[in-house]
N, C-alpha and C positions, 0 to 999 in steps of 0.2 A: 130689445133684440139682442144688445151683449152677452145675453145672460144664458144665450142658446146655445150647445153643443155646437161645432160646427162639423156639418155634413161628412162621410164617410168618405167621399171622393176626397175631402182636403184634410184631412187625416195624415202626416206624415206616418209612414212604416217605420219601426225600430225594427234592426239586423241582428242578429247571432255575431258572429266573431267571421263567421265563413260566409255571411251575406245572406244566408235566409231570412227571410222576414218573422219576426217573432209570432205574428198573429196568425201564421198557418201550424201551431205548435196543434191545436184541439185533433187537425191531418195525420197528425204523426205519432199518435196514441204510443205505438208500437217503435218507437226510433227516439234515441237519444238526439233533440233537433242541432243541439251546438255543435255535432259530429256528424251532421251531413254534410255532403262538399256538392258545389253548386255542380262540378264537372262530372264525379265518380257517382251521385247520386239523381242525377238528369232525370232518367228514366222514372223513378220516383214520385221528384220534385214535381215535374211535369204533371202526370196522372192523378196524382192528390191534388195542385191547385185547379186543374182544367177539372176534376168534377168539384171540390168544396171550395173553392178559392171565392174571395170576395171581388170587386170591381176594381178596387186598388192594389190585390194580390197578383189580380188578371193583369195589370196594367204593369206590374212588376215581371211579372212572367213573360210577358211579350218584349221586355227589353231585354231582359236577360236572355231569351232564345231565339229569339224572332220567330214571326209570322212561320217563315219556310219549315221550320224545326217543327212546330206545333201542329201545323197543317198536316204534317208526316205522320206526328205521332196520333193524332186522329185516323186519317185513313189506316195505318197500319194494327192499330192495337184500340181506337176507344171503341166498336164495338164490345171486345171482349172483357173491357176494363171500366169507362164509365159509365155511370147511370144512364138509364133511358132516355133521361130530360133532358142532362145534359148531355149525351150524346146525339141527339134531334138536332139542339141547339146547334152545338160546335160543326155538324156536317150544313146545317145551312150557314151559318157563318163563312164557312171557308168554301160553298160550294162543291161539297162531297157529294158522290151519291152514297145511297145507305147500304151498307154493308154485312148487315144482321139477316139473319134468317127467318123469313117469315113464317114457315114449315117447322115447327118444333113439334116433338114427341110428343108431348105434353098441349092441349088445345085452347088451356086458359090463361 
C-alpha cells in the first residue's frame, strides 16, 4: 500500500512567490502566473479556477475568497464566462437560479 501515490485531496499545493498555486499554471496559458497578484488579478484567478480548478485548487480558492465572494462572482458574470457544466454545477451549489438564456438565435 506504501508504494501508492497518495490521493489528490492530500496533495499539498506549491505557490508562486504571490500565492497562486503553481498547478493552476496549464489556466493561465496566456499570463505570466509568478506576476499574478491574488488582489489585482481576483477577477481572473476566480473564473479560471471555478471553471478548470481541481478539488484542492477549489479548496484553496474558497479560502482565499470566501463562499460570499464566489457566490457573487457566479451570479454576476458565470453565465457569460463559465462552461455549461460548470456553470449548472456552481448555481446548484450555491443555490442560484439559472441565469442564461434559453431563447438563443441559433436553436441547436
Amino acid at each position: 500500500m506504501s508504494d501508492l501515490p497518495a490521493p489528490i485531496l492530500d496533495q499539498p499545493l506549491e505557490f508562486t512567490p504571490n500565492g497562486v498555486p503553481i498547478s493552476l499554471r496549464p489556466c493561465f496559458q496566456e499570463y505570466v502566473l509568478e506576476k499574478l497578484d491574488l488582489q489585482n488579478s481576483a477577477f481572473t484567478i476566480i473564473e479560471r479556477a471555478l471553471a478548470w480548478g481541481t478539488v484542492a485548487e477549489l479548496r484553496w480558492l474558497f479560502r482565499q475568497y470566501g463562499s460570499a465572494r464566489l457566490k457573487d462572482f457566479v451570479q454576476k458574470y458565470g453565465a457569460r464566462l463559465l462552461p455549461r457544466r460548470r456553470y449548472k454545477f456552481w448555481i446548484v451549489y450555491f443555490d442560484l437560479p439559472d441565469t442564461r438564456c434559453p431563447d438563443r438565435i441559433w436553436p441547436h
